[in-house]
N, C-alpha and C positions, 0 to 999 in steps of 0.2 A: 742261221741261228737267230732266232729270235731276241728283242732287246730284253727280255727278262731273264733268259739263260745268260745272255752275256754278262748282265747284272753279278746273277749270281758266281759265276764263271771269274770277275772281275775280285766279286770281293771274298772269294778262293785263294786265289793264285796271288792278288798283292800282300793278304800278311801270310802265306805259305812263302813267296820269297820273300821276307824281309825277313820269316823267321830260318828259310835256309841261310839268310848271311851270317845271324847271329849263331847258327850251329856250325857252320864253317870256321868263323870266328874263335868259338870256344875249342875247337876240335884243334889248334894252331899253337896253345899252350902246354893243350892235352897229351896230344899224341903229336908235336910236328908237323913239317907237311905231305906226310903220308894220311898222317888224320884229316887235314883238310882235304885233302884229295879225294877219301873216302868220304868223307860229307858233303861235297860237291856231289858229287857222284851220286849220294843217297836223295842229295835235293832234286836233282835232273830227273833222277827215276819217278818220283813220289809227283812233282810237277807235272810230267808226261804224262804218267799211267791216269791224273784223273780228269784233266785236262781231256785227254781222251775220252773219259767216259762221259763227261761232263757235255762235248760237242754228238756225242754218239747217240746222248739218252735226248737233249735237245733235237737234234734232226730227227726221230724216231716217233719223238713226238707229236711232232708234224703231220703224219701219217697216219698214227690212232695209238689208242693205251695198250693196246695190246702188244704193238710195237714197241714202245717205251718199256715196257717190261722185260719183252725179249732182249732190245738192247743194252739193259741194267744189267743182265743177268748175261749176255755172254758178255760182255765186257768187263764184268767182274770174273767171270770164268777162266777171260784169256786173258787179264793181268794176273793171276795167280799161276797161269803156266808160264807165263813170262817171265815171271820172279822166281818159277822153280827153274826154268833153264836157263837165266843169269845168274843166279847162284851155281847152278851146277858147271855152267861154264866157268865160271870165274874163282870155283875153290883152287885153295891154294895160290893161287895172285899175291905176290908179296908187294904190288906197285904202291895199294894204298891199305891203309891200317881199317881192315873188317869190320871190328867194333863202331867206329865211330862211321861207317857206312851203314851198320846196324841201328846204331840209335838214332842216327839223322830221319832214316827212314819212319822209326816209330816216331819221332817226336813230330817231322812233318805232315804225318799222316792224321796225327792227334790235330794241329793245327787244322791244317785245312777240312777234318769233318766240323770242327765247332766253326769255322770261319764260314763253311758253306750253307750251314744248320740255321747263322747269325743270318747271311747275305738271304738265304730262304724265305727267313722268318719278315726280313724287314721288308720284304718283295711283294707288292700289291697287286697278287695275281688271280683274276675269276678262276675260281676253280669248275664252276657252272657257268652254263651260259644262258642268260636270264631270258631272252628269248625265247628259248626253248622250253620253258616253265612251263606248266599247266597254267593257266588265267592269264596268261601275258597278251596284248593283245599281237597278231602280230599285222604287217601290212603285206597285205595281199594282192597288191597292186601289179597290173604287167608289166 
């Protein structure tokens, strides 16, 4: 992983968990601790699933854009079947209160696209490589 992914990757995932503590937190008034249970649970997933995509579209990158593309795109692919057969495994589970698994989920996922979009944006990354510019000079030397 490159130090720019981890940048971003970092300033992801610290206010995505600081904001799953405080959805845990609310879910503990709300719903007991079956609701916290369930928002733990909705933090773990939302961390993982982009975490993962996060290390996958980084290492891809690596490789060429076309790579990176591809791995944007099935790893959004296979978190969305993931999510359909964790829900489908898991209907009817009375362990922890669904709702607040439900909204942990939306509201982490809100966080960490603006936290990632933030960490992106502040990220001093060439997108060209000036080098390789027409008029650049380059050194030709053996």
């Amino acid at each position: 992983m490159q130090s720019s992914d981890a940048r971003i990757l970092r300033g992801a995932a610290i206010p995505s968990g600081l904001a799953g503590l405080a959805v845990i937190a609310a879910a503990v008034p709300l719903a007991g601790t079956k609701g916290a249970l369930g928002a733990a649970l909705g933090t773990v997933v939302v961390l993982a699933f982009f975490t993962i995509s996060v290390i996958a579209v980084g290492y891809a990158a690596r490789i060429s854009p076309q790579m990176m593309f591809a791995a944007a795109i099935f790893s959004y692919l296979g978190k969305v079947l993931a999510m359909l057969a964790l829900v489908a495994v898991l209907d009817g589970v009375t362990l922890w209160n669904t709702k607040a698994f439900a909204w942990s989920v939306i509201v982490l996922t809100l966080v960490w696209v603006v936290a990632e979009a933030r960490a992106t944006m502040k990220n001093k990354t060439l997108s060209l490589d000036p080098a390789g510019a027409p008029g650049v000079a380059r050194d030709r030397s053996p």
